[in-house]
LORO-273571 format. One record per atom (N, C-alpha, C): x, y, z; residue in one letter. Coordinates in steps of 0.05 Angstrom, whole numbers, padded with zeros to 5 digits, always signed. Example, Ala and Ser with C-alpha at 12.3 -4.5 7.8 and 13.67 -1.06 7.14 Angstrom:
2
+00264-00114+00156A;+00246-00090+00156A;+00264-00066+00156A;+00257-00045+00142S;+00273-00021+00143S;+00258+00001+00157S;
END
This chain:
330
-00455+00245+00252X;-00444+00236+00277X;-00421+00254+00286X;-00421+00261+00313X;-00398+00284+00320X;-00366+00268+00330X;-00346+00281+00320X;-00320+00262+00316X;-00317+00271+00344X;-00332+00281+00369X;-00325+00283+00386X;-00319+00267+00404X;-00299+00260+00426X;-00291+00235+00438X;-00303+00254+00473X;-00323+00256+00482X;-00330+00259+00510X;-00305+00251+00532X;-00298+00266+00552X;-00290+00264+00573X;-00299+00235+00594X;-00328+00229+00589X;-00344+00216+00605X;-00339+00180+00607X;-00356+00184+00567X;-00342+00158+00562X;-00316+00141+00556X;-00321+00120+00560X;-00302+00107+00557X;-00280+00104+00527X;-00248+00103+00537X;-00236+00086+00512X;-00221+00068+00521X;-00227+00050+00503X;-00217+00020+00508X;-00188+00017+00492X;-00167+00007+00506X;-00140+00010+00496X;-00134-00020+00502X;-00127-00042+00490X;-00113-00063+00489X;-00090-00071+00484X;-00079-00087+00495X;-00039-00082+00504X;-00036-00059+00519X;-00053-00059+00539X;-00046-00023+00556X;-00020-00029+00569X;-00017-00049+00581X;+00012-00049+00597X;+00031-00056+00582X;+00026-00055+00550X;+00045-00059+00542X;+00068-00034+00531X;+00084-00034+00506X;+00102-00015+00500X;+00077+00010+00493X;+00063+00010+00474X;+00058+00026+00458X;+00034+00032+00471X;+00022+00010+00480X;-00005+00013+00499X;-00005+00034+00522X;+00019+00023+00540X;+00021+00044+00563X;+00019+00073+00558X;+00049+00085+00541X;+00051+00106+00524X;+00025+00123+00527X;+00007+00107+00503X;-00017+00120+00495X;-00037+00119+00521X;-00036+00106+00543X;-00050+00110+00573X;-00036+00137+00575X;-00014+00148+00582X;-00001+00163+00594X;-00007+00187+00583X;-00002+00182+00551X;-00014+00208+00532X;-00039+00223+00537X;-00059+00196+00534X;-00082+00204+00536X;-00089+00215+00570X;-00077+00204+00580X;-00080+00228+00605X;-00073+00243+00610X;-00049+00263+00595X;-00038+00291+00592X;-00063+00301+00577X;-00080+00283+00558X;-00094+00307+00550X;-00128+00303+00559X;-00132+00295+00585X;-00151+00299+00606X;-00168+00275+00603X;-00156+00254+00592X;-00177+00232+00586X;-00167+00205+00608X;-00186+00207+00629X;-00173+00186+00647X;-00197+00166+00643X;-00215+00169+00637X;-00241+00148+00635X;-00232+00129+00613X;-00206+00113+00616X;-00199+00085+00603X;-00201+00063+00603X;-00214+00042+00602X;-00210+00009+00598X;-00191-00008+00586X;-00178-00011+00595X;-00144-00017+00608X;-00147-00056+00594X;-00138-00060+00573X;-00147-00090+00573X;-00117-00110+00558X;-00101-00123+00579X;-00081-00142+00571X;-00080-00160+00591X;-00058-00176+00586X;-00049-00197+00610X;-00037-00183+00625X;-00048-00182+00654X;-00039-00168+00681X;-00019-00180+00691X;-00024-00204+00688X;-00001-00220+00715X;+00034-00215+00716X;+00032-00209+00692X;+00066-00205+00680X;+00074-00187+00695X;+00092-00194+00717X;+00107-00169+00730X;+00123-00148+00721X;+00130-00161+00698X;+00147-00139+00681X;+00141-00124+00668X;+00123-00117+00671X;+00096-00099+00656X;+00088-00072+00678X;+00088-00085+00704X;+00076-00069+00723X;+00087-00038+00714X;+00108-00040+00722X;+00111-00008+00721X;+00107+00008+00697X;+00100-00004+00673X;+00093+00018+00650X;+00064+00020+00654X;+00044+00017+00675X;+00018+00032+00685X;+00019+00045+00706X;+00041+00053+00731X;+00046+00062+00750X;+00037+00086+00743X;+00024+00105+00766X;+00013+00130+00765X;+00000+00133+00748X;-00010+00118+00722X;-00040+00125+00705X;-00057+00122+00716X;-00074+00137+00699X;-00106+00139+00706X;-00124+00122+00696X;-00141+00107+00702X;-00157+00096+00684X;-00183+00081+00705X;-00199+00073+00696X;-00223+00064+00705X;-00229+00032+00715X;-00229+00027+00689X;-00220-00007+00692X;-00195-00026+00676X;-00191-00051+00693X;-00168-00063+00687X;-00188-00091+00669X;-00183-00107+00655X;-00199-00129+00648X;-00174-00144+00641X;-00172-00171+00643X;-00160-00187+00620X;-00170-00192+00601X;-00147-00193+00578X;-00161-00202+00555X;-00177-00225+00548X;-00172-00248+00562X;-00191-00270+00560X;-00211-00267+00567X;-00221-00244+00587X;-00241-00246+00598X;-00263-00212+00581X;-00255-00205+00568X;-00257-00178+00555X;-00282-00174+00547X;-00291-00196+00535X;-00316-00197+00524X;-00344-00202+00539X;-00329-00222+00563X;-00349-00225+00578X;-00355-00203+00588X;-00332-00186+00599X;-00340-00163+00620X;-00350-00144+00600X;-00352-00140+00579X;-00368-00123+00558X;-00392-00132+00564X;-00403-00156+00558X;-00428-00171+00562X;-00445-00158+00588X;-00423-00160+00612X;-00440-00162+00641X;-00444-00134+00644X;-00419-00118+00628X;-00422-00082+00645X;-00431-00064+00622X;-00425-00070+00604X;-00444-00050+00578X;-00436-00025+00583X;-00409-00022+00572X;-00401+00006+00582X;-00406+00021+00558X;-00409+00045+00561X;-00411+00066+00536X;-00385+00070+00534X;-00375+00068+00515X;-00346+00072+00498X;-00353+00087+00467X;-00329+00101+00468X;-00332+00125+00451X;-00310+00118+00426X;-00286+00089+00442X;-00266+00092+00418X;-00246+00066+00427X;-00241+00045+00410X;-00223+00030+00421X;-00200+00041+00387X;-00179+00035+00418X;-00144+00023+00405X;-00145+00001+00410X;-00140-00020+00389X;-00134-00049+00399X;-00105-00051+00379X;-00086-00050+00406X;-00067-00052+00396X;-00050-00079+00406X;-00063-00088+00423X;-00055-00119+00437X;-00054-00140+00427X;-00033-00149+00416X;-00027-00178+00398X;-00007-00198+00410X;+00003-00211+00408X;+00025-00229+00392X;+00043-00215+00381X;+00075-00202+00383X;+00087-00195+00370X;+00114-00203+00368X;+00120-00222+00375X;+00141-00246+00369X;+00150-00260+00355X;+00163-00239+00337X;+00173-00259+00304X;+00183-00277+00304X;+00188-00291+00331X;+00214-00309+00330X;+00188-00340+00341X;+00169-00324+00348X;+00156-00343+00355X;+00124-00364+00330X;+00140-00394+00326X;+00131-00399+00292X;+00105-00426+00296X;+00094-00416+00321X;+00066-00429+00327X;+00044-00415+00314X;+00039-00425+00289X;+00019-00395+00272X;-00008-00402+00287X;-00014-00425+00309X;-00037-00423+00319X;-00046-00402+00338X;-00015-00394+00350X;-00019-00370+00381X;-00027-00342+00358X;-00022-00348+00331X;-00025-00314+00324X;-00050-00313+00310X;-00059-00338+00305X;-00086-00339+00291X;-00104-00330+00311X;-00099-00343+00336X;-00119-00341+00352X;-00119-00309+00364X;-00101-00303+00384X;-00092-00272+00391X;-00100-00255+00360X;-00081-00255+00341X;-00079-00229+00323X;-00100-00228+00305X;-00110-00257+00303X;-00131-00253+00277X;-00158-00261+00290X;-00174-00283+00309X;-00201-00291+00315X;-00206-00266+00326X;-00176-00255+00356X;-00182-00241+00379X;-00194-00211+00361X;-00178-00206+00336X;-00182-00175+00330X;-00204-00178+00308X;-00220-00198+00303X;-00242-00195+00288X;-00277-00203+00307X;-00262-00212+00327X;-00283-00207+00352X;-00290-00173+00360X;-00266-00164+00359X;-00260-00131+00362X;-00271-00116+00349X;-00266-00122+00324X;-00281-00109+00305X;-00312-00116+00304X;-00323-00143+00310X;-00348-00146+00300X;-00367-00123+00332X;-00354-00128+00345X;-00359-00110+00375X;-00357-00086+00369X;-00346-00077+00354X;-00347-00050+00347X;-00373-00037+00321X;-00379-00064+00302X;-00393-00052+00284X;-00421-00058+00290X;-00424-00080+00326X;-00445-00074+00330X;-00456-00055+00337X;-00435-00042+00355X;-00445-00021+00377X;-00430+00012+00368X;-00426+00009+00346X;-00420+00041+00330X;-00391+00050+00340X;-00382+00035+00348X;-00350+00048+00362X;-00328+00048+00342X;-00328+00075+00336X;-00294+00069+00311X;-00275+00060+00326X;-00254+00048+00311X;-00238+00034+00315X;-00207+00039+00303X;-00181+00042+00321X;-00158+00039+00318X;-00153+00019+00309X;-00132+00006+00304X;-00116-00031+00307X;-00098-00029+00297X;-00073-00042+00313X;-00052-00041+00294X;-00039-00078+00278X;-00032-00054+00257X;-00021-00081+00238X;+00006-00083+00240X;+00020-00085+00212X;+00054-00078+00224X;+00068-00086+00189X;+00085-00068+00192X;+00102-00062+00172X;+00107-00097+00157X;+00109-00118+00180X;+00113-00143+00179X;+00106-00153+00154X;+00075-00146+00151X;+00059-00149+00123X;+00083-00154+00101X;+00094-00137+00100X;+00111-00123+00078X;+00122-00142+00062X;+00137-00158+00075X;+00154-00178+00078X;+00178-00161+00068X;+00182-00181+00042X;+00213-00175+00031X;+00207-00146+00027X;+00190-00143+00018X;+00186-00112+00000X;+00187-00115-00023X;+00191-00129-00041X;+00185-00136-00067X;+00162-00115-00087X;+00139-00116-00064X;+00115-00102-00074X;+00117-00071-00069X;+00151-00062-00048X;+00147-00040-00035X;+00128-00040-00012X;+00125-00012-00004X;+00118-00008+00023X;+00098+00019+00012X;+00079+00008-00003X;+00053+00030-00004X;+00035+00021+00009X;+00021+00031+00029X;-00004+00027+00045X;-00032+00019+00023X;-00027+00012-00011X;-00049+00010-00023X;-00065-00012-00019X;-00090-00012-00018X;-00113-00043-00017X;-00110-00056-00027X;-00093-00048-00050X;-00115-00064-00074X;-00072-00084-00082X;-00059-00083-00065X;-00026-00100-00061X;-00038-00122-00044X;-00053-00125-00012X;-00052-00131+00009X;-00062-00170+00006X;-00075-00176-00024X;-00074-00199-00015X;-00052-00207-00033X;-00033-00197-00039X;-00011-00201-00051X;+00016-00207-00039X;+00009-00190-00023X;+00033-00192+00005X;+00050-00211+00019X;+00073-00221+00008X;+00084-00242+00028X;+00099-00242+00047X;+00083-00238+00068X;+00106-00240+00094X;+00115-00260+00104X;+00144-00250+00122X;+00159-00269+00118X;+00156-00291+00144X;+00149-00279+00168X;+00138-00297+00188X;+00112-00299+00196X;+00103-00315+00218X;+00081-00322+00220X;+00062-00295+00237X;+00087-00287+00252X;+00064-00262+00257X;+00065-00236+00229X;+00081-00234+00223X;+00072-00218+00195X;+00049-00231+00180X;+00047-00256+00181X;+00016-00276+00161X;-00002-00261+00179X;-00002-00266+00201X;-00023-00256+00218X;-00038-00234+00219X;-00017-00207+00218X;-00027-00183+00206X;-00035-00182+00183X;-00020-00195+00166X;-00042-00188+00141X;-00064-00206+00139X;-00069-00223+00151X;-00098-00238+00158X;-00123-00224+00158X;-00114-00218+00182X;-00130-00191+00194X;-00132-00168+00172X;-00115-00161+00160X;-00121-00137+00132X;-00139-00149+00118X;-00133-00162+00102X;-00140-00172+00085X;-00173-00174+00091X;-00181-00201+00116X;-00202-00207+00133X;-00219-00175+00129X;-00213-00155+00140X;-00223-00124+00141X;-00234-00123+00118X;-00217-00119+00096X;-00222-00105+00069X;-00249-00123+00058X;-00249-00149+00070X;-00271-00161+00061X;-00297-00150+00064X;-00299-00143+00093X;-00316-00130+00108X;-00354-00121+00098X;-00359-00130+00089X;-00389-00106+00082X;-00400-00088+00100X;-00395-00100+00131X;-00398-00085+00160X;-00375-00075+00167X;-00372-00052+00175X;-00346-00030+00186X;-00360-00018+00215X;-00344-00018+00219X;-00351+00004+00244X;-00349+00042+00238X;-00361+00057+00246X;-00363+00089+00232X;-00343+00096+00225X;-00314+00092+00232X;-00294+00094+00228X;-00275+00076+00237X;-00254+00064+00220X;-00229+00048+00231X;-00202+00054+00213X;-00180+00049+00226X;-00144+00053+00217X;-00139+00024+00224X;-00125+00015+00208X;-00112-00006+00207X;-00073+00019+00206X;-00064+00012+00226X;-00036+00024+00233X;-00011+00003+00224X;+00001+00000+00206X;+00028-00010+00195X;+00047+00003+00206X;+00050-00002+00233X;+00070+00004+00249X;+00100-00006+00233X;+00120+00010+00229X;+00142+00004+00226X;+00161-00005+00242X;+00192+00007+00255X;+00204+00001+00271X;+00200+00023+00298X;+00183+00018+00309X;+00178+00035+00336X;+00201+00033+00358X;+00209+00058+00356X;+00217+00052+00394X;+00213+00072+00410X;+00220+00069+00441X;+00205+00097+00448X;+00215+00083+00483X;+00209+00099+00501X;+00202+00091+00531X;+00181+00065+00537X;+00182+00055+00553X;+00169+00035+00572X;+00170+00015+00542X;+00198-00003+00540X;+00197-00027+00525X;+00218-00042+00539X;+00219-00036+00567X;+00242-00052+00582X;+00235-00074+00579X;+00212-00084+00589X;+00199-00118+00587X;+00202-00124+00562X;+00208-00127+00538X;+00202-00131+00514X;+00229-00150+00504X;+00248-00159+00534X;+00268-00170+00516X;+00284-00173+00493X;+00289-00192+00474X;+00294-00195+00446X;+00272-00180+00436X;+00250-00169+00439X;+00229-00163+00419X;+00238-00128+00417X;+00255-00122+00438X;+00257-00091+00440X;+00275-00085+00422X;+00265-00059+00416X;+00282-00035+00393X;+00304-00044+00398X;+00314-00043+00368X;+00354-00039+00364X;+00360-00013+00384X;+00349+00001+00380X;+00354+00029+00398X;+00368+00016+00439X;+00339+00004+00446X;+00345-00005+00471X;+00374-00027+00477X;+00376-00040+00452X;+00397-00063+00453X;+00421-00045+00447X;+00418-00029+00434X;+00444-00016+00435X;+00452+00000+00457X;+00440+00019+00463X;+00443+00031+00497X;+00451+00008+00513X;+00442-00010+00521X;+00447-00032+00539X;+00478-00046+00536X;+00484-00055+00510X;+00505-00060+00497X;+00529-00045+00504X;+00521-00019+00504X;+00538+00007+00501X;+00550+00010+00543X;+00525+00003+00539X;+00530+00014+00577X;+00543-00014+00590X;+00540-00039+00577X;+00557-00065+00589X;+00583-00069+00575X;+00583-00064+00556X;+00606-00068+00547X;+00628-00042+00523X;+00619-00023+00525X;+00626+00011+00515X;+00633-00003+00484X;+00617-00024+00472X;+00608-00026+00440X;+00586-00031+00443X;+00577-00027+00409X;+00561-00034+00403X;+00559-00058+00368X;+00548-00082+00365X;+00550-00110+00353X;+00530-00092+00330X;+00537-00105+00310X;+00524-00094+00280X;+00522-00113+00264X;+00498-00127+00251X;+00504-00150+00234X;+00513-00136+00207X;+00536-00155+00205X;+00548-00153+00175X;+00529-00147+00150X;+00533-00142+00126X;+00527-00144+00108X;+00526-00172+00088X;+00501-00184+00086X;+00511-00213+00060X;+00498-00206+00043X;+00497-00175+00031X;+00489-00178-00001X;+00513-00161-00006X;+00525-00162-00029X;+00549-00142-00040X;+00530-00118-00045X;+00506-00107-00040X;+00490-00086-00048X;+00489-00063-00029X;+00491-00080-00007X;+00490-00060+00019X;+00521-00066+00039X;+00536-00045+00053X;+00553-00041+00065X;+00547-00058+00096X;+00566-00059+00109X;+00559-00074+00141X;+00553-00050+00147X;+00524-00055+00163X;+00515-00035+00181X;+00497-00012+00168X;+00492-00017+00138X;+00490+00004+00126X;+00454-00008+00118X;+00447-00033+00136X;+00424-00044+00126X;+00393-00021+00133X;+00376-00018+00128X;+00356+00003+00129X;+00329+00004+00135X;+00327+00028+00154X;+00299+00015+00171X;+00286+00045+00173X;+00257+00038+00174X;+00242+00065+00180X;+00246+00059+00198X;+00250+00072+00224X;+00254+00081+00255X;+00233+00108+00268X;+00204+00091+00270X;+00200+00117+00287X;+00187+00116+00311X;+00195+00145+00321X;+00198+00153+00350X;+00163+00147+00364X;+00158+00123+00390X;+00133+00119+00397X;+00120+00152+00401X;+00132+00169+00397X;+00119+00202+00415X;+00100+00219+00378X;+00117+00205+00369X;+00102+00208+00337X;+00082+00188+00339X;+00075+00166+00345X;+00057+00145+00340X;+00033+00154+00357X;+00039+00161+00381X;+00014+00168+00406X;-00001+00190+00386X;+00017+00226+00373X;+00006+00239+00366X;-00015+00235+00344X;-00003+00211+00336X;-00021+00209+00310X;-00052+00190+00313X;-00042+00178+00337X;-00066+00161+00344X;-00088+00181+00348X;-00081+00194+00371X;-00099+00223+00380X;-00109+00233+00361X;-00096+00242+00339X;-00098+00259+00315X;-00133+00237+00293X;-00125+00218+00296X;-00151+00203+00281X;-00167+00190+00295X;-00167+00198+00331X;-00190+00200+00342X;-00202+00217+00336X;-00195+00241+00329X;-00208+00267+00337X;-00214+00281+00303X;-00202+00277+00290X;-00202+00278+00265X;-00220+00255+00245X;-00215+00230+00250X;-00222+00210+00234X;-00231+00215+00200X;-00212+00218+00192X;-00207+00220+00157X;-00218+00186+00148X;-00209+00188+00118X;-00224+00175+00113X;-00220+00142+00124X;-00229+00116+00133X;-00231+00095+00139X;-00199+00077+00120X;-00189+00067+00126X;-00164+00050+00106X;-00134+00038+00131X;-00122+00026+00113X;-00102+00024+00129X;-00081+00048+00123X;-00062+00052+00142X;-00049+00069+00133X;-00020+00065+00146X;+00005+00068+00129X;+00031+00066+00145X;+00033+00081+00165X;+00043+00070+00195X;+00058+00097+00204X;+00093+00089+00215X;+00105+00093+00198X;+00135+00118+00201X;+00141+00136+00196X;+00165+00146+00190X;+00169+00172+00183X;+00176+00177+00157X;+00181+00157+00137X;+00177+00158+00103X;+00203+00166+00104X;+00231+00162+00123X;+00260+00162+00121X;+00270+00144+00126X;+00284+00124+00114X;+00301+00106+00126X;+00328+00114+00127X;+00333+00094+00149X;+00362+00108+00162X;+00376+00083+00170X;+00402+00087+00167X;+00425+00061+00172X;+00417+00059+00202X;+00431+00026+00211X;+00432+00015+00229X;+00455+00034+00250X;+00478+00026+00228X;+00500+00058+00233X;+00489+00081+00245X;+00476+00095+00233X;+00475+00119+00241X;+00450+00120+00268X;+00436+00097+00274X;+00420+00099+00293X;+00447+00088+00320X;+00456+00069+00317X;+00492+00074+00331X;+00503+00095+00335X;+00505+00108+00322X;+00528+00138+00316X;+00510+00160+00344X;+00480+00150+00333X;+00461+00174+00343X;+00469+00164+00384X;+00461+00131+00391X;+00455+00132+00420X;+00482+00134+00431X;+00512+00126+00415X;+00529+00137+00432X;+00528+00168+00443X;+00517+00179+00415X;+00527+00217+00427X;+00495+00220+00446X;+00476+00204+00448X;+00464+00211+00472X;+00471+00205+00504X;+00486+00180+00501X;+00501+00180+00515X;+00534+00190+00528X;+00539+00217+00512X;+00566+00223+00506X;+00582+00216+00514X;+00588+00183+00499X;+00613+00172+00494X;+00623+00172+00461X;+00646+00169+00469X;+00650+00160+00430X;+00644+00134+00424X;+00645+00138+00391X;+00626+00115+00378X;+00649+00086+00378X;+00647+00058+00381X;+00661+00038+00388X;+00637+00014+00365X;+00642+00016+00340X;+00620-00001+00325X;+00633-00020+00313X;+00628-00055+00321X;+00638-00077+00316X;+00619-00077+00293X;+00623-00105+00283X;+00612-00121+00265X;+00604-00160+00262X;+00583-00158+00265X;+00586-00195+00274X;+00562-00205+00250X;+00569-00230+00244X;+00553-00249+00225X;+00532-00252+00232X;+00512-00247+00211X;+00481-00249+00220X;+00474-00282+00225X;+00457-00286+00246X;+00455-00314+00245X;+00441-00325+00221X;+00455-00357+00224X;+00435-00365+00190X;+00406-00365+00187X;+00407-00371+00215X;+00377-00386+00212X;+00354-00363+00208X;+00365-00322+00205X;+00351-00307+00193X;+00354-00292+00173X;+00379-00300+00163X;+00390-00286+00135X;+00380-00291+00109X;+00356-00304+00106X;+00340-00305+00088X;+00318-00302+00087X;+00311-00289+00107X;+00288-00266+00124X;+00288-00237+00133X;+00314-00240+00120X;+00325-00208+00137X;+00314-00189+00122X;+00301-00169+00128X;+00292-00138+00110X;+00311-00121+00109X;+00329-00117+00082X;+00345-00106+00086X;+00342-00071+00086X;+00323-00067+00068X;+00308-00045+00074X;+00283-00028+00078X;+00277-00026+00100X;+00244-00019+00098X;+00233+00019+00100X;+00227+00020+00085X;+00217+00065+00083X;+00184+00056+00085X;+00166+00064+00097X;+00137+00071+00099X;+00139+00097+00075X;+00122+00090+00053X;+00111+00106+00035X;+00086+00125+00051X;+00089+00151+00064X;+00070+00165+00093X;+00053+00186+00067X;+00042+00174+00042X;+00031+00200+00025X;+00000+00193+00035X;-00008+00171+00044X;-00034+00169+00047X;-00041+00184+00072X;-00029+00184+00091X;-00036+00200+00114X;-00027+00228+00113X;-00011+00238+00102X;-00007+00260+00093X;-00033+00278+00079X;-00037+00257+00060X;-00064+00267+00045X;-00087+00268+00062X;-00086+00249+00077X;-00108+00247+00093X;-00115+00275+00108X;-00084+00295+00124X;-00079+00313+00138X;-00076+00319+00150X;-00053+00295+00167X;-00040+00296+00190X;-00015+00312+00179X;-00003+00331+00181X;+00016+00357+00181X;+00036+00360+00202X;+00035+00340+00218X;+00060+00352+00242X;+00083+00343+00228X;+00104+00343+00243X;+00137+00336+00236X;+00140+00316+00248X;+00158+00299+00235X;+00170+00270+00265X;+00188+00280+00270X;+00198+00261+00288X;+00226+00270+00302X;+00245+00256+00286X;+00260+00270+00278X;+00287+00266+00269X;+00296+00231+00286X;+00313+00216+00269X;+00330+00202+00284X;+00349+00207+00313X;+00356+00227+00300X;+00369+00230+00318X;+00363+00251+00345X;+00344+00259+00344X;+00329+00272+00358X;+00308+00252+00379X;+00301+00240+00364X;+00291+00218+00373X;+00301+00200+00399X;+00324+00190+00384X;+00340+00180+00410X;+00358+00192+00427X;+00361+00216+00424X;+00368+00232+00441X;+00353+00237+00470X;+00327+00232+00462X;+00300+00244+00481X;+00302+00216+00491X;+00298+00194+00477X;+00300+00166+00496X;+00318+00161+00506X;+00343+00170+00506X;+00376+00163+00521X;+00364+00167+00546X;+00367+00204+00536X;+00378+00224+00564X;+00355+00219+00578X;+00327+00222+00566X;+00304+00226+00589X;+00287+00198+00600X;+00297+00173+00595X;+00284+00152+00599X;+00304+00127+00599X;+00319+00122+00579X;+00338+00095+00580X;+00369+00103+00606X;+00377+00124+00601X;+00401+00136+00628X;+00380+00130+00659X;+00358+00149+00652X;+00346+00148+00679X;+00332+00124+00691X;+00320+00109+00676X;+00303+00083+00685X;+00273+00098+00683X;+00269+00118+00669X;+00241+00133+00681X;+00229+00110+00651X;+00198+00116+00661X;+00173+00107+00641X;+00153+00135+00634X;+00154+00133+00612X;+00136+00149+00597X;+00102+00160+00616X;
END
């Protein structure tokens, strides 16, 4: 079978209006692919403008996704289903059963009817404490305890996969870490530390840091893979077009980096000086809190993805000046 992805046919991207969804619309039309099927909840106005000026073919809702698969039988060459539930704060494990785990094993069974490899993303969430670490291996995943209900949910869905006897020709299960990037204005509380701090910075010239409550780690000094959405798009592309071997696989940047120093980084994108408070984590998540999370990146490495990420601080540099200062979308 040729890993070639046609101009003609279709790729199906789910959460398109969303953060990571849009992005990868926008990407994929810098690199000549406008024949997309565009599939989330439309109505949300606050969404609108991260599809403005894309290209794409059709719009569907997701409730209705399957049907319109049913009625139009489109030739599709590749879905991203990256459209979930991603609201840690939200502890209805029925909304994530249904969305993250029935909706993405309908996805999949649609895919291993009709030969379509398959993207999906999971999320670092899995992880939980980290206890078990943060290795992308199979053979940890029904071991895994995460700590909220949409972290259960992703690993549902793993787990659910690995069972699998039917696959589709190819699939990535993506353990997205801490993403941030352009077009996550709508995303409220759910948006990057990155965006809350710019915002913070620009209303009030500080920026709020939860304390430290283990004597192990310093205030501020707590630790997160952080990576840049412009690394995430490349790599999606990269195992369209590539498709190595079938598994889940982390994606960050295999560096963790203080809370601090992602602070330190958006003042000087903003060139002001640094103004870093310190405030009490609330209770009701300090016994949920990850105090440090690194993506172990040797499986994809191996696999033969070779580019560089962006630096932290490089990173938010490019999101200050060229998108969070301006109001622009990716």
């Amino acid at each position: 079978m040729s890993n070639s992805v046609s101009k003609s046919n279709s790729i199906v991207i789910t959460g398109a209006a969303g953060f990571i969804g849009s992005c990868l619309v926008s990407f994929l039309n810098s690199r000549g692919f406008e024949n997309l099927i565009l599939v989330d909840e439309f109505e949300r106005n606050d969404k609108l403008d991260n599809l403005r000026n894309k290209k794409y073919t059709h719009k569907t809702e997701r409730d209705l996704f399957f049907e319109w698969l049913h009625q139009n039988k489109p030739g599709i060459d590749f879905v991203f289903h990256l459209g979930a539930r991603t609201d840690t704060t939200e502890f209805d494990y029925a909304v994530h059963q249904r969305l993250n785990v029935e909706y993405s094993q309908d996805m999949w069974n649609y895919c291993v009817l009709h030969n379509i490899p398959l993207v999906y993303a999971s999320s670092a969430a899995t992880y939980g404490s980290g206890v078990l670490g943060y290795n992308d291996d199979h053979d940890i995943v029904n071991r895994l305890e995460p700590l909220n209900p949409y972290g259960i949910s992703k690993n549902e869905f793993d787990k659910w996969v690995l069972r699998q006897h039917s696959a589709p020709p190819f699939w990535a299960g993506l353990k997205f870490f801490n993403v941030y990037g352009p077009n996550e204005y709508h995303k409220g509380r759910m948006a990057s530390v990155v965006f809350h701090a710019f915002n913070q910075v620009k209303q009030k010239g500080y920026v709020n840091l939860f304390r430290s409550h283990r004597p192990d780690f310093k205030d501020g000094e707590q630790l997160r893979d952080f990576v840049y959405v412009k690394d995430v798009l490349h790599i999606c592309l990269w195992l369209m077009e590539t498709r190595p071997h079938s598994a889940l696989y982390n994606l960050g940047t295999g560096k963790a980096r203080t809370f601090y120093d992602l602070a330190l980084a958006t003042f000087a994108g903003m060139d002001i000086l640094p103004d870093i408070r310190f405030i009490d984590m609330p209770e009701d998540i300090r016994d949920k809190y990850q105090y440090f999370t690194e993506a172990n990146m040797d499986k994809l490495r191996n696999a033969g993805y070779a580019d560089a990420f962006y630096g932290l601080e490089k990173g938010i540099d490019d999101y200050v000046k060229n998108y969070l200062i301006t109001g622009n979308y990716y």
